[in-house]
N, C-alpha and C positions, 0 to 999 in steps of 0.2 A: 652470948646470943647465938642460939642455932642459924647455922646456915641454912639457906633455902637449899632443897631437894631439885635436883636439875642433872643436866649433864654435867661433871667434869669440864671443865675448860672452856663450857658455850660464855659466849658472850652477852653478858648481862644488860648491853646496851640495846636499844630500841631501833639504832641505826647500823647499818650493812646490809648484808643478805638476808634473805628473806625465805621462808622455805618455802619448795617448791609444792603443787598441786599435786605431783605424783601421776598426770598424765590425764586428768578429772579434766583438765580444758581443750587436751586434743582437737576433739569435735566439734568447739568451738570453732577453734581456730581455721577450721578446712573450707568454712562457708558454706553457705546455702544453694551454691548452684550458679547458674546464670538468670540475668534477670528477666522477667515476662516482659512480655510486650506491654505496651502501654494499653491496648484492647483490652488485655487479661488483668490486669488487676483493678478491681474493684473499687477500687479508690480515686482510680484517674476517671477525668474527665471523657477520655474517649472509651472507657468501658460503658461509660453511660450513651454513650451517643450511637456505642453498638448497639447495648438493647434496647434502645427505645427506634431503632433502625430497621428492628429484627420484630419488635410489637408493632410498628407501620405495615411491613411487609404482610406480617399473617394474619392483619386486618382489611388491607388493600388489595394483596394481590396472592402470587404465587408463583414457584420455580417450576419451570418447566424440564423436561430429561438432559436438553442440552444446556441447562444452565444459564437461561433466560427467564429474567423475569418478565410474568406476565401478570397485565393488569386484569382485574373482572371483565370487563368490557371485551381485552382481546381472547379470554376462556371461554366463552360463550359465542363470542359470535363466530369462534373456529378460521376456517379461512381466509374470512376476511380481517379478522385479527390479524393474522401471520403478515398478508397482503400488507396491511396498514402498517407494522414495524419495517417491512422490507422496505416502503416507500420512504420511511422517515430517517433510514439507514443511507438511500440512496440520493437523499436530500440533504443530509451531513455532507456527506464526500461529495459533493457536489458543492458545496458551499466553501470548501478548502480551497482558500489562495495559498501565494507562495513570494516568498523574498529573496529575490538572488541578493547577492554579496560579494564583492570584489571587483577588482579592476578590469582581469580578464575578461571571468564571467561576466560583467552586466555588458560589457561592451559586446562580447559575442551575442549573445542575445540580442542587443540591439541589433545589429548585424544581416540576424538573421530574421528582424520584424517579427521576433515573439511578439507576441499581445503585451501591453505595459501598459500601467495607468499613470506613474509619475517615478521620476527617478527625485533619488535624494543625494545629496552633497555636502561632507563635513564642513561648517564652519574652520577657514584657517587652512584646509585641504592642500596639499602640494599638486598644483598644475601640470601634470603629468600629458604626453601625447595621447594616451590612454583614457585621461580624464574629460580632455579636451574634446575630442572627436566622440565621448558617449554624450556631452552635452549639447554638440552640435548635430548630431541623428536623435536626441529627443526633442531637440528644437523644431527641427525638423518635419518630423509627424505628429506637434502640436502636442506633445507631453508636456507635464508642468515638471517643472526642472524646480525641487523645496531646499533651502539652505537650512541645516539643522544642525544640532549642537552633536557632538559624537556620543554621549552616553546615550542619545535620543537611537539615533543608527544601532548601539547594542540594545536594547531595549528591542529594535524589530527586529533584527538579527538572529539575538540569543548571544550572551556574554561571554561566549566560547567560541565566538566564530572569528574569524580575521576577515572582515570588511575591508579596508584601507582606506574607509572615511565615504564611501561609493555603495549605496543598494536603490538597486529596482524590485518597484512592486507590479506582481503579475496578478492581473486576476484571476479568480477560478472561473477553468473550463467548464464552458456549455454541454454536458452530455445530454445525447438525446435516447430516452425509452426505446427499448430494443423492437417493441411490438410496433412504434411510433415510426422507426428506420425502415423495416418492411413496409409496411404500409407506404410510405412516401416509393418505393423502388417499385411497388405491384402500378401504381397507382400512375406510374410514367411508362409501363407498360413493359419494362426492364426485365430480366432473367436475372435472378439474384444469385450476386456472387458476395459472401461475404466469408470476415474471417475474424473466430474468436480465440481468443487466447487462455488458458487456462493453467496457473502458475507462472504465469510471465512476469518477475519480477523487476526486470533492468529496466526504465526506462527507454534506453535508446535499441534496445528489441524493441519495444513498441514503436520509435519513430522510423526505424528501419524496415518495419510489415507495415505503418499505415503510408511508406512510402511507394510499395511494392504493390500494393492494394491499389493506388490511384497508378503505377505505370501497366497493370495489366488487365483493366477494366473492372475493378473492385467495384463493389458501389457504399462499403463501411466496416467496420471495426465494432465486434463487442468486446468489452473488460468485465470480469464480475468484478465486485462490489470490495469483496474480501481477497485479501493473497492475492493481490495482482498489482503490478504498477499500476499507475494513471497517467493522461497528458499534464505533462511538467515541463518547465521548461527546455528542459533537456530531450524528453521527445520530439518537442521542437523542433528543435533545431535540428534532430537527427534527420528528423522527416524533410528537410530542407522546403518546407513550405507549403507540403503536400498535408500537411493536418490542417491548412484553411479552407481545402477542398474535398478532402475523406472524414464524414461525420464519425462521432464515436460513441458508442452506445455504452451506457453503465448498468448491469445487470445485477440484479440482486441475489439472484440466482442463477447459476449459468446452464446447471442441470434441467431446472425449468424452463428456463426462458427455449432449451433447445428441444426437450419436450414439444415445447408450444409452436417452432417453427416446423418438425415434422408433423405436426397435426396439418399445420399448412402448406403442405406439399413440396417443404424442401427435407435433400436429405445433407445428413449429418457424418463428414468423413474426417476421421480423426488421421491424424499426422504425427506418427510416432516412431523414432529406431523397434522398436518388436512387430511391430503392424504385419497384417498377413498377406497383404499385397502388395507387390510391387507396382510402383509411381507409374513407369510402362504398361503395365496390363491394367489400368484403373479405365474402368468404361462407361462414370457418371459424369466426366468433364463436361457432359454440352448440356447438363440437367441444372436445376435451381439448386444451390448448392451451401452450405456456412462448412467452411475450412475451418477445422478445428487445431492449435498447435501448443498443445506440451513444451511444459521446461526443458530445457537442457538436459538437466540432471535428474528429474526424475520422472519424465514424462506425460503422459495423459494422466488425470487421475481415474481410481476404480469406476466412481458413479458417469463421469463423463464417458469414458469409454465402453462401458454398458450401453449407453445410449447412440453409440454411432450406427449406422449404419456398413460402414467399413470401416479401417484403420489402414491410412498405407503407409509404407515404408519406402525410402529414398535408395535408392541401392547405389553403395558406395564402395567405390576399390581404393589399394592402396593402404598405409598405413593408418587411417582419417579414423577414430571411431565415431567421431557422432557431428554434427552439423551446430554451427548454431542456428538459434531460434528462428532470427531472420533472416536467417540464407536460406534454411528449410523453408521458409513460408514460401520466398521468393521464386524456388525451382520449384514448387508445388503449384502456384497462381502462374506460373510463366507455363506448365504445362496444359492446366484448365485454359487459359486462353487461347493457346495453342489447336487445342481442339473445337474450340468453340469457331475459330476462324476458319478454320476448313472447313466445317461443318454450313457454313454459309457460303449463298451459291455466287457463281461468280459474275 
């Protein structure tokens, strides 16, 4: 019987090696990339909930240049559209409570008569003098003192924070409409001295200018809306007590809203290291006035300081570059009052 035609010496068995592709699977092998978002493939569930997101929108509404969506209602009626989202911006942040946590913090807070609505206490808690004494100052000024289980505490907290079985709930501050501030200071027949912050992001800058505000005849505080700290607990306390007596205004707009008080016969002096006047040679101290004061680090911004009226500048010797926020404010309003008292007769 003929032998079968083959290799010499291959292996007539079925089992070993196996011959290779000859490099036919490379390109298998290398993959397809990395993988899409769940958005982008077509097969997931939330690609569908993009386009049916995206067929809502271009039936409802539409994007405006800054990348706001606007409804029919606010495209049309123009102004009062924009009006109408700024208000309901400024009615969110307005609505933002806040939860201290911890041993130190709630007690210092008590301390210092932050606003509180009820402190909470872990179930099981170790009696601490720390503990003791936050129960006994919310007893005190008639807080409800709630016993709660601890996963309850991380649940208001946030699972990441270290409570130590101890949080106070603060409510959110009252801001008041910056045209509604004026109004009440014309209205008592006051010289308006006020001071707005623009970029101010530390909280205790802000408790430290709306301290300096009520020691040198301020009559209020604006915040915009956006990029700016707010009253927290922590301005609080900075302000040592002076924010139960210095209102604070929430702007939706800061460019506008100062706009709107020069139309009203106050002027508008920015407070900035480049400013082209010196604090000493400033000559609108005894005029109706909003102090305007830039970050630290990057100052007034473009539209704001378009809008001044002046810009001054602190003149500093020594090795010092730049002031903080609330020190600046501080020699700025210690000088406007300054002048305003001489200026009255004796």
């Amino acid at each position: 019987m003929a032998a079968k035609p083959g290799r010499p010496g291959a292996s007539k068995s079925k089992k070993g090696g196996r011959v290779g592709s000859g490099g036919n699977g490379k390109q298998a092998l290398e993959g397809k990339g990395p993988t899409p978002k769940a958005e982008d493939r077509p097969y997931h569930k939330a690609y569908k909930a993009k386009q049916a997101a995206g067929r809502r929108k271009a039936t409802t509404g539409a994007i405006s240049k800054r990348g706001e969506y606007l409804a029919p209602a606010a495209r049309t009626a123009g102004v009062a559209g924009a009006a109408a989202r700024n208000s309901q911006r400024v009615a969110k942040a307005a609505e933002a409570g806040e939860t201290l946590s911890g041993r130190n913090s709630v007690l210092e807070a008590l301390r210092a008569k932050v606003p509180a609505t009820a402190l909470f206490i872990a179930l099981r808690i170790e009696m601490d003098d720390r503990v003791k004494e936050a129960i006994t100052i919310a007893n005190k000024r008639g807080l409800a003192v709630n016993e709660v289980t601890r996963p309850e505490i991380d649940r208001m907290t946030g699972f990441d924070s270290v409570h130590q079985g101890i949080a106070l709930q603060v409510p959110p501050y009252r801001y008041q409409h910056p045209q509604e501030m004026l109004d009440g200071i014309l209205s008592k027949g006051q010289k308006p001295l006020l001071v707005a912050l623009d970029g101010i992001t530390d909280p205790r800058n802000l408790g430290a200018i709306i301290r300096s505000v009520a020691a040198f005849g301020g009559q209020g505080v604006i915040v915009p809306q956006r990029r700016s700290t707010g009253v927290t607990a922590s301005a609080w306390k900075t302000s040592a007590g002076a924010a139960a007596r210095v209102p604070v205004a929430l702007a939706a707009n800061l460019t506008n809203t100062l706009k709107e008080y020069k139309k009203r016969g106050l002027f508008v002096v920015g407070l900035d290291g480049g400013g082209d006047v010196s604090l000493p040679e400033f000559k609108l101290g005894t005029e109706p006035i909003v102090l305007v004061i830039g970050s630290e680090g990057k100052g007034l911004s473009r539209l704001v300081t378009e809008n001044c009226d002046v810009v001054l500048s602190i003149p500093i010797t020594g090795n010092t570059e730049s002031l903080n926020a609330g020190i600046a404010a501080s020699v700025a309003l210690y000088e406007v009052a300054r002048r305003r008292i001489a200026e009255q007769p004796n």
